[in-house]
Every structure is written in C-alpha cells, then in structure tokens.
Residue frames relative to the residue before (quaternion, step in Angstrom):
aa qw qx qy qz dx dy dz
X 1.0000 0.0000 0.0000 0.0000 0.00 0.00 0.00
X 0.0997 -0.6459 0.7528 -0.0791 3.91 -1.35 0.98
X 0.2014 -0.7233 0.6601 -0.0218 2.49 -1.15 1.97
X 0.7614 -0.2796 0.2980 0.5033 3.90 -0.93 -0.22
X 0.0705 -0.7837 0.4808 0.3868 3.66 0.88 -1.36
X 0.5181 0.6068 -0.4299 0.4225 3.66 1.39 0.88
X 0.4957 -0.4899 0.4842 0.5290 4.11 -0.85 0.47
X 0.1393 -0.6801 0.6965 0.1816 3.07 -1.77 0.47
X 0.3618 -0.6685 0.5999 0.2499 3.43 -1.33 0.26
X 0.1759 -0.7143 0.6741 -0.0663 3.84 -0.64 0.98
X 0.1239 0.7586 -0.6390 0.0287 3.30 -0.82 0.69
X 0.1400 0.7652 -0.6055 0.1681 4.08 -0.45 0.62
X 0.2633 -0.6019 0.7504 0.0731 3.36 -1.77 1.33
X 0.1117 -0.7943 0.5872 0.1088 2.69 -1.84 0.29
X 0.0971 -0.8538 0.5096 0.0430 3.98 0.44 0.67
X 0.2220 0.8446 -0.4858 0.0362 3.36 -0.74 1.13
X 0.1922 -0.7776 0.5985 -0.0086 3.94 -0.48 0.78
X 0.1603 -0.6368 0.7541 0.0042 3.27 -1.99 0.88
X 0.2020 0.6094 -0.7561 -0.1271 3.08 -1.78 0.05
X 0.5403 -0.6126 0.5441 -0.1917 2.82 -1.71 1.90
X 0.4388 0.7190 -0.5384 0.0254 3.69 0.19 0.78
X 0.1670 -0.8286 0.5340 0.0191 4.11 -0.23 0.68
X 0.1211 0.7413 -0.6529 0.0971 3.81 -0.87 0.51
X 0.3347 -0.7581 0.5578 0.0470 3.60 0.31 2.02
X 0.6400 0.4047 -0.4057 0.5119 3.78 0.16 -0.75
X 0.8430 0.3955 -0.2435 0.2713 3.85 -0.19 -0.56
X 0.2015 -0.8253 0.3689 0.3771 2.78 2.23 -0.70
X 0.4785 0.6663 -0.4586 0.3417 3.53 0.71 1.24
X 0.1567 -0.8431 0.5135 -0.0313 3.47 -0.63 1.21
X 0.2387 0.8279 -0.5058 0.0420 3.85 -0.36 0.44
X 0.1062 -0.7920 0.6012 0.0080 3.87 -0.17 0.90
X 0.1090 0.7175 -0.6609 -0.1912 3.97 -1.41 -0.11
X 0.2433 -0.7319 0.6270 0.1096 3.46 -0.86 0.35
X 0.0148 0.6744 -0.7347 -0.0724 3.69 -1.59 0.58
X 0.0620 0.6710 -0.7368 -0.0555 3.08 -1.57 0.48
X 0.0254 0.7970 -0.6034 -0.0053 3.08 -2.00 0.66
X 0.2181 -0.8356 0.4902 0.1180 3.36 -0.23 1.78
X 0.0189 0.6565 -0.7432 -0.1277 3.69 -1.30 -0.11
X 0.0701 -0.7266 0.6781 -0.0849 2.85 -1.73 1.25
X 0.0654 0.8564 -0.5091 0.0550 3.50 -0.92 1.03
X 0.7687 0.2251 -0.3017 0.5170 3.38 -1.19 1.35
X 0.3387 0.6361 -0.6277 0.2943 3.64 0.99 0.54
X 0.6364 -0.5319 0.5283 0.1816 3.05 -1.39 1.22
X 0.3538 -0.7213 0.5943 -0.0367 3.78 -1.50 1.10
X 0.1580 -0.8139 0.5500 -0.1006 3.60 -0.22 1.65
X 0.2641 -0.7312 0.6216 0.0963 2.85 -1.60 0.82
X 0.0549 -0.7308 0.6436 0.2208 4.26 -0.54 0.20
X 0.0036 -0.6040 0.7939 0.0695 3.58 -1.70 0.01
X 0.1904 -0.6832 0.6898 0.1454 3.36 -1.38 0.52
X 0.0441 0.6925 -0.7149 0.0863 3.65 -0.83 1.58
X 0.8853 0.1663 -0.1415 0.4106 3.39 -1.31 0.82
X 0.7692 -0.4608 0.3495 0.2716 2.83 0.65 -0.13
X 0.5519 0.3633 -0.2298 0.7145 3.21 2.47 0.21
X 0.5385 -0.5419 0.6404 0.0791 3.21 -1.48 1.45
X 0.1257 0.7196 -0.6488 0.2130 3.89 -0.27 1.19
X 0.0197 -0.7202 0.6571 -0.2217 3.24 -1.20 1.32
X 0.0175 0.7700 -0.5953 0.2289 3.60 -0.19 1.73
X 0.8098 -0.4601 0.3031 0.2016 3.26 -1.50 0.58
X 0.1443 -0.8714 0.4467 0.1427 3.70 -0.08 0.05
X 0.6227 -0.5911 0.4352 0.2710 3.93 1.26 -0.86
X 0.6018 0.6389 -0.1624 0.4508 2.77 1.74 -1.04
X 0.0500 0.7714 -0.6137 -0.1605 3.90 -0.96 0.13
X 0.1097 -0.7399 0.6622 0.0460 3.09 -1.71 0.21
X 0.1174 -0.7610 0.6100 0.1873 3.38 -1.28 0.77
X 0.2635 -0.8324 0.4869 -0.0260 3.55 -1.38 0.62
X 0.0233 0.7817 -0.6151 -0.1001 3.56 -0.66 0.82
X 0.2656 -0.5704 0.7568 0.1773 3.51 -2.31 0.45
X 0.0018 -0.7202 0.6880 0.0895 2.72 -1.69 0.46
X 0.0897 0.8954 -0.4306 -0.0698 3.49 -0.56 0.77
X 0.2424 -0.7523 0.5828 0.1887 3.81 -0.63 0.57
X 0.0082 0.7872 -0.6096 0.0923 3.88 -0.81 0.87
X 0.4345 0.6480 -0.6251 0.0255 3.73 -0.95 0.71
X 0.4801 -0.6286 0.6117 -0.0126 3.00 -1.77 -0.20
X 0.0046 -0.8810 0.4310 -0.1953 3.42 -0.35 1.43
X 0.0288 -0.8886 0.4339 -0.1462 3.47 0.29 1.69
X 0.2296 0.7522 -0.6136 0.0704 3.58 -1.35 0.66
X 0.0960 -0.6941 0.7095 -0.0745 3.21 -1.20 1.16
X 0.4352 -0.5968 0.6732 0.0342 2.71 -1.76 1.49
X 0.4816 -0.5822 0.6242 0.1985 3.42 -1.66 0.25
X 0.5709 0.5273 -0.1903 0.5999 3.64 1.54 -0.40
X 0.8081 -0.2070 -0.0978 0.5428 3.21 -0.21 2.19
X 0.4722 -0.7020 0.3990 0.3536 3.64 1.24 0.04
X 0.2325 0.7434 -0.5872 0.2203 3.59 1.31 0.89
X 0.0329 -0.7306 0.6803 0.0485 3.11 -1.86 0.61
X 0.1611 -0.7889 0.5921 -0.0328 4.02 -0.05 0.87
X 0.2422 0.8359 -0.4905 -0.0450 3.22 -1.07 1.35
X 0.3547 -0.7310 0.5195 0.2643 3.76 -0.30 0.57
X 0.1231 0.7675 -0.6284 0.0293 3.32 -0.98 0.62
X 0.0349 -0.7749 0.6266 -0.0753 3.99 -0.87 0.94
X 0.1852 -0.7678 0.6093 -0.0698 3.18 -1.59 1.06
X 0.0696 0.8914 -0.4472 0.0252 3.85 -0.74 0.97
X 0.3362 0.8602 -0.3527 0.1506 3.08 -0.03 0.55
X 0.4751 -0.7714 0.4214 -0.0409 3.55 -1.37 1.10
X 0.0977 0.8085 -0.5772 0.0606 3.50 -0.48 0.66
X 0.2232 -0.7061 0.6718 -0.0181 2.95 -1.69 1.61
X 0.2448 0.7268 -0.6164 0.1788 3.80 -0.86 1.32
X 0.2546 -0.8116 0.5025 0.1550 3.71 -1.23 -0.60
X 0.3779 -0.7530 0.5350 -0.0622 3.30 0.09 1.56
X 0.3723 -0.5456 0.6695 0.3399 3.57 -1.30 1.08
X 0.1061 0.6211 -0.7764 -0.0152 3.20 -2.11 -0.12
X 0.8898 -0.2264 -0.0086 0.3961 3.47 -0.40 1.59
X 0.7481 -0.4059 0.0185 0.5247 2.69 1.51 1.73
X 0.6772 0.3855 -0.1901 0.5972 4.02 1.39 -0.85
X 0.3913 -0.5197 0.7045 0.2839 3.42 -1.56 0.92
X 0.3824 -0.5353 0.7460 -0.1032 2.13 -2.33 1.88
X 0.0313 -0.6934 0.6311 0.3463 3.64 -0.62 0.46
X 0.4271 -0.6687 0.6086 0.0051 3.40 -1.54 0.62
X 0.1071 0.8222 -0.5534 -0.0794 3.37 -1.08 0.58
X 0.4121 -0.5717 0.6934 0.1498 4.32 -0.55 1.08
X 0.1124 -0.6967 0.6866 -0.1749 3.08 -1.48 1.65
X 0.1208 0.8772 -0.4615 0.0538 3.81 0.05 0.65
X 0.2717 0.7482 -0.5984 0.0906 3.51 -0.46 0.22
X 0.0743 -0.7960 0.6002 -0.0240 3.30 -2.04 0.68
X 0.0025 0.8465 -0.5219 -0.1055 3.19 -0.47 0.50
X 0.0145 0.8597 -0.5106 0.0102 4.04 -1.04 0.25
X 0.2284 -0.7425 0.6225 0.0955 3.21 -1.23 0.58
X 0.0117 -0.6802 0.7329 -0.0081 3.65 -1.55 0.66
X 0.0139 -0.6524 0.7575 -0.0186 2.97 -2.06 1.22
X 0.0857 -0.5680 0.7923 0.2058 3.20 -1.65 0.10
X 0.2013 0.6813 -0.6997 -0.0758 3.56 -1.27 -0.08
X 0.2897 -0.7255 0.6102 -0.1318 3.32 -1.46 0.83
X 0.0379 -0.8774 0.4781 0.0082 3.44 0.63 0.97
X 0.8122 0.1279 0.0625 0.5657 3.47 0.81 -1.14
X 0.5191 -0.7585 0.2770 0.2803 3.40 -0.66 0.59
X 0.6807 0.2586 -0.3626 0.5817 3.45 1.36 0.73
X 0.6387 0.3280 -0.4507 0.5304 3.66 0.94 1.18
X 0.2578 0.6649 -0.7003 0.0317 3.70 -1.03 0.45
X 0.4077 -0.5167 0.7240 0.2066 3.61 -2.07 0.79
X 0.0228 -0.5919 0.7953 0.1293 3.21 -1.96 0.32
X 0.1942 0.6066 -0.7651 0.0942 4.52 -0.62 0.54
X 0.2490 -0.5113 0.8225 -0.0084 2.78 -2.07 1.34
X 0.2080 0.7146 -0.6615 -0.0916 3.80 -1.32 0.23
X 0.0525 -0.7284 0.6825 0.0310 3.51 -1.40 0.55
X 0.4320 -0.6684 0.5967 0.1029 3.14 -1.91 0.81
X 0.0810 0.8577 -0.4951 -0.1123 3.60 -0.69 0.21
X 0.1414 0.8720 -0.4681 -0.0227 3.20 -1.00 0.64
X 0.3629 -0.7573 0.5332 -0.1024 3.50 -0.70 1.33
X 0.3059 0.7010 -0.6087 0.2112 3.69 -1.55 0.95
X 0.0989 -0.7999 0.5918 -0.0062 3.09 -1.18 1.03
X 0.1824 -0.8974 0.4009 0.0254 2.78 -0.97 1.48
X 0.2343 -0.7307 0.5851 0.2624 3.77 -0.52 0.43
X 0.2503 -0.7736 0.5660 0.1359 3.39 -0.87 1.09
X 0.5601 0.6233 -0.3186 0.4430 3.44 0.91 -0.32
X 0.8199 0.0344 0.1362 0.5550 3.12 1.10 -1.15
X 0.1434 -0.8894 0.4125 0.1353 3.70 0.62 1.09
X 0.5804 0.5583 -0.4174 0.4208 3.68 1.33 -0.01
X 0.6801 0.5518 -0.3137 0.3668 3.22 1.13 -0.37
X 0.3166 0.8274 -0.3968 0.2402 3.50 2.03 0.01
X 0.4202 -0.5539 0.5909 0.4093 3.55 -1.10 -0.92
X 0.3970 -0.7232 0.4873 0.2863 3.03 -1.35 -0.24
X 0.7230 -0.4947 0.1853 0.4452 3.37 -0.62 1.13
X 0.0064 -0.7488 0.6533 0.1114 4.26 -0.57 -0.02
X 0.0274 0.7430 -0.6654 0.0674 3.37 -0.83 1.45
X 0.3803 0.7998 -0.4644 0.0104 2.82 -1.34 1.19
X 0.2239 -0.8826 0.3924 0.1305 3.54 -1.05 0.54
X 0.4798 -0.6856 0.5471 0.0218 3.15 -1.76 0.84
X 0.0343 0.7984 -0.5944 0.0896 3.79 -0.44 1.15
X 0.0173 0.7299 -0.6832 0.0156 3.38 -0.91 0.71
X 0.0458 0.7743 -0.6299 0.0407 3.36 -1.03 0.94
X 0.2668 0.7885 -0.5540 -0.0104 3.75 -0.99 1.35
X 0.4104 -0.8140 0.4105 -0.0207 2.87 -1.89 1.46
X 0.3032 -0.8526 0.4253 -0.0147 3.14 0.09 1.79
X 0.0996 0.7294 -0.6758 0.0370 4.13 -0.85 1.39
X 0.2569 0.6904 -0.6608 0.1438 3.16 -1.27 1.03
X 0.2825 -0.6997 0.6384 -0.1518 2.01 -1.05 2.26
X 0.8320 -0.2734 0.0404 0.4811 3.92 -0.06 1.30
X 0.7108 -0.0227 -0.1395 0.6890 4.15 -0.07 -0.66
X 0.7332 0.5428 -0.3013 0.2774 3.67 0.47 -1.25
X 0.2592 -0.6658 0.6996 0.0112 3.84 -1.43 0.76
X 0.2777 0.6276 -0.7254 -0.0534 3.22 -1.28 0.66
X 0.1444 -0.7670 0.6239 -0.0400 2.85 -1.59 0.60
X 0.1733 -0.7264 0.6420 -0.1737 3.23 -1.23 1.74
X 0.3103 -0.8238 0.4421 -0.1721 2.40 -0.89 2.24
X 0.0120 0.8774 -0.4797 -0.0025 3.84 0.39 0.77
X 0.4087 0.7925 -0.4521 -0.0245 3.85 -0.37 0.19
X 0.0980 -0.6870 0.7156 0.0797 4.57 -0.64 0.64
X 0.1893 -0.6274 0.7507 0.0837 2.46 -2.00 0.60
X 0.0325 0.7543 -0.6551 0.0298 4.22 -0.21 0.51
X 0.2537 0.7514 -0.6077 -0.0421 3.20 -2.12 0.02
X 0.6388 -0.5924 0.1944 0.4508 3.47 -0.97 0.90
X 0.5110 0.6205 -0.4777 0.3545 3.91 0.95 0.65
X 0.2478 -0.7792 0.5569 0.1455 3.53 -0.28 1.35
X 0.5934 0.4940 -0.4349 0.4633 3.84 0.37 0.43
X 0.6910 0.3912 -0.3038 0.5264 3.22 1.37 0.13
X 0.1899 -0.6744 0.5825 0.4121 4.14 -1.02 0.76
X 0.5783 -0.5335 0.5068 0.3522 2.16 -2.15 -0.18
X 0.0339 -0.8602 0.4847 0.1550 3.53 -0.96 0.46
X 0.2833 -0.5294 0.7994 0.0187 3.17 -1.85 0.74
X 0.0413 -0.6560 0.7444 -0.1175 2.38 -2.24 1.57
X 0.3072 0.7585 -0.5745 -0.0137 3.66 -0.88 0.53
X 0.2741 -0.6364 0.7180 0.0656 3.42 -1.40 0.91
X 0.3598 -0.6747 0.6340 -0.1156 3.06 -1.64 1.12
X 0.1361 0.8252 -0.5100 0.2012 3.94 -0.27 1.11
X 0.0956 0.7737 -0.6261 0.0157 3.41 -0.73 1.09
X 0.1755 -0.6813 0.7105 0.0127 4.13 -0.74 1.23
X 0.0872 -0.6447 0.7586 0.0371 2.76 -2.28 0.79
X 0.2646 -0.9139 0.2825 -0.1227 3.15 -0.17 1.79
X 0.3037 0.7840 -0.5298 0.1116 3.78 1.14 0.55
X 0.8304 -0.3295 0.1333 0.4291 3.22 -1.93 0.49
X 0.9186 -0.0142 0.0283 0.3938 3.88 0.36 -0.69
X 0.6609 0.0816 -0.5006 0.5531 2.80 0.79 1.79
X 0.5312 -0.4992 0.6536 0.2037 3.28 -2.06 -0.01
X 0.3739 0.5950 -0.7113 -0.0156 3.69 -1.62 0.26
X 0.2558 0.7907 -0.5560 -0.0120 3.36 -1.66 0.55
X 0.6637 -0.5628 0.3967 0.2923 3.57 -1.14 -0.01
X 0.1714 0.7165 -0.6744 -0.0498 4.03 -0.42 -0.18
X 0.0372 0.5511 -0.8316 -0.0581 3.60 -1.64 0.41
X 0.1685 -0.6376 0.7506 0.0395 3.36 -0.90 1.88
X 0.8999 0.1169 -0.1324 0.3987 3.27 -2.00 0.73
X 0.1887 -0.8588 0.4760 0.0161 3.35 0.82 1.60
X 0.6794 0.6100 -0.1850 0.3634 3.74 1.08 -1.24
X 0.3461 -0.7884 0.4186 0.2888 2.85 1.18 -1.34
X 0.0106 0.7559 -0.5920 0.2793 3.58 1.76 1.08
X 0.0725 0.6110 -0.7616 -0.2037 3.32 -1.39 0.09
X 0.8581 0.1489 -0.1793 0.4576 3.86 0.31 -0.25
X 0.3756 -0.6872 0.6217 -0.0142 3.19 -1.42 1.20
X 0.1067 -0.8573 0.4958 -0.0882 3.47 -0.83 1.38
X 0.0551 -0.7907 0.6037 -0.0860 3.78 -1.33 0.94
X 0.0327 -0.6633 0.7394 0.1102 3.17 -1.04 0.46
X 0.0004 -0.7785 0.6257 0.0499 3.65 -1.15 0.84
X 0.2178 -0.6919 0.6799 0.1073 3.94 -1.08 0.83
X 0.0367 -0.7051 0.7054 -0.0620 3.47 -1.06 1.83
X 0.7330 -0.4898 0.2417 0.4054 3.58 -1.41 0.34
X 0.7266 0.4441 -0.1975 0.4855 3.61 1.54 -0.39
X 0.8538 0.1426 0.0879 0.4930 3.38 1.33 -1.09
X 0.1445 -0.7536 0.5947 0.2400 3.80 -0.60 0.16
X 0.2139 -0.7466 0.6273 -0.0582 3.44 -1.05 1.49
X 0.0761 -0.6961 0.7138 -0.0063 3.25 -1.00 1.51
X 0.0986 -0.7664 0.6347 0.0101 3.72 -0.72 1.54
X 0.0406 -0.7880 0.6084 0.0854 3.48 -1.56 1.11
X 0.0220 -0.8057 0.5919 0.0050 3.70 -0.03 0.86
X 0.3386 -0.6116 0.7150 -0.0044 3.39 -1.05 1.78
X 0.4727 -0.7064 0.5180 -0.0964 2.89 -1.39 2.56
X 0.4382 -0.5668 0.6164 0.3267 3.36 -1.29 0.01
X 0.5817 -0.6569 0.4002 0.2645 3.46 -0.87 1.48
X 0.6587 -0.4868 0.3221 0.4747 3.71 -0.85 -0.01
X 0.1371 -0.7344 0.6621 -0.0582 4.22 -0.30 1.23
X 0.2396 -0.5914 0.7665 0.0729 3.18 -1.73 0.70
X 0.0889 -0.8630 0.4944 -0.0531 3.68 -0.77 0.76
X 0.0861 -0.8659 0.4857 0.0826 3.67 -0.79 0.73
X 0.0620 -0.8464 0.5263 -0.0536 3.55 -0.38 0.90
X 0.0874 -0.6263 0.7549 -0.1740 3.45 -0.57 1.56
X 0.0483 0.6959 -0.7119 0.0808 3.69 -1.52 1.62
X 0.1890 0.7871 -0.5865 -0.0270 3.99 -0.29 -0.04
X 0.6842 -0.4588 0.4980 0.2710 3.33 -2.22 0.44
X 0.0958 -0.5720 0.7896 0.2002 3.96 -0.81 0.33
C-alpha cells in the first residue's frame, strides 16, 4: 500500500442514542439503538493486481461519507419450561463515492438483518438453545444503476441440544450457513459431546465435525469490496478430555 506521503486532515462526528426499557418481574426486555457516523476528506485508493501482488496506492482523490444505523432487540421469558424468545433486527445505510474508471461514483451500502433466539427447557434433563438470522446486503450505484450488485441473502441457524441425565451432559451441536449465491456451498456442521462431571474431576468424549465438512464458505459485500472467504476445516476427530482438582 502507498499512501500520498503528505499529513492528512480527517475530520468525522459521531451521534449516538439508546432507549432502554426492562420490566424484571415480567421478564421483558426491549432496547433500540441509533447511530450516525460522518466522515470527511478520507483519502480515495486505487488497487491493480501485477504479478501476482494486490497493490493499492493513493489517488488525490477525497470523499466524504455518512452511516446510519437502526439496532434493537426484543426479549421475553416465561417461567413455564424456562422459555425465553428473542427478536432482534438491524438497518442500516451508507452514503460514499468510489472511483470507477477514473470518475467518482456516488454509492450507497444497504444492510439489514433480522433474528430470532430461544432457549426452552421442558424437563429438567432436556433443554434446546436455536438462534437464526437473515441477512441481506446491496450496493448501489446511483449514478449508474447497472453498475449495482446484486442483492446477497443470507442465513445462519444454529441449533443446540442439551441431555442431562444427573452428573452426565450431552450436547448436540447443529449449525448451516446457505444463501441465494450459487458459487457458494451450502454448509453444515455438527459436533457431538458427552461429559461425566463429579465434584473433582471432569472426563468426556467430543467428535467435532460429525459429517466430515472440511471447508466452510462465504461470500461477503462491503462498501468497497465483495469477499468470498474459504477456510479449510479439521477433518472429522474424536477427542478425549480428562480435567481434575489437586
């Protein structure tokens, strides 16, 4: 990377706010958040790949930029099996302006998320914990709307299942990630754990990555770049873990 090799001035606000509403006796919990950054005079890069090296150098160029984001969160829990259900949702916007064939583009970042969370506990040696969320993502070139992306939806489910049956714990781990990007798989992971737990020591079993996935895929879309990450797993392992008190 080559920067300018001259001081720069940056200047950026930042305005943020909560509201906070809680009622312990009912077991209800609900919070929103805003935030809103400005940034101004942030220097404008260029990248080129030569040889075989990713180089990115100054250009001269500035740009100023705003976020806006909207965040809350909506909890309740019951005394009945010890359920608790939460909703949780995210929104948020970005205003900036990217070169593109030498001329600023202005540009706008679309984000949004939505998610659910339970625990439930029916009996006192079975309970679930699943979390799921949606995501969804686009950049847009106002100047030029062919030059947009295309939407990227996607979603994430995790789901674990908890038996204990007096000292002993298992636990079953379930979790995928998928989305509407066919260049990406789909993946699934589960792991598989059983402990015997007495007053002063520990022993159990684990068999991470029960299937035998070895690679996990992603495609993310940021305000500058779109990033497709592959991260080669650890084949399918059986494991033993013994911990005790001296």
């Amino acid at each position: 990377m080559a920067n300018s090799g001259d001081l720069e001035k940056t200047m950026s606000h930042n305005l943020y706010g909560s509201l906070q509403y809680t009622d312990p006796i009912k077991g209800f919990f609900a919070n929103c958040y805003f935030n809103y950054f400005n940034r101004r005079h942030t220097p404008l890069y260029e990248s080129t790949l030569m040889d075989e090296v990713y180089r990115r150098k100054a250009t001269g160029e500035y740009t100023n930029s705003e976020t806006y984001m909207l965040n809350g969160r909506i909890s309740q829990a019951w005394g009945w099996s010890k359920l608790s259900v939460a909703l949780t949702g995210m929104y948020s916007w970005d205003n900036y302006k990217l070169l593109f064939a030498g001329a600023l583009n202005p540009y706008q970042m679309r984000t949004s998320s939505v998610g659910v969370e339970f625990s439930f506990r029916p009996v006192a040696l079975l309970s679930f914990e699943e979390n799921s969320s949606y995501d969804y993502s686009k950049q847009i070139n106002k100047a030029n709307p062919s030059l947009s992306t295309d939407p990227l939806r996607s979603f994430y489910h995790k789901l674990k299942t908890f038996i204990l049956p007096g000292k002993w714990q298992i636990e079953w781990d379930n979790e995928c990630y998928h989305s509407n990007d066919k260049t990406v798989s789909f993946n699934f992971f589960s792991d598989l754990s059983v402990f015997y737990r007495a007053g002063s020591y520990e022993v159990g079993l684990s068999c991470n990555n029960i299937f035998g996935n070895t690679q996990y895929e992603r495609r993310m879309i940021t305000t500058n770049q779109q990033v497709y990450t592959i991260n080669q797993l650890r084949p399918r392992e059986l494991l033993c873990k013994v911990s005790f008190n001296l």
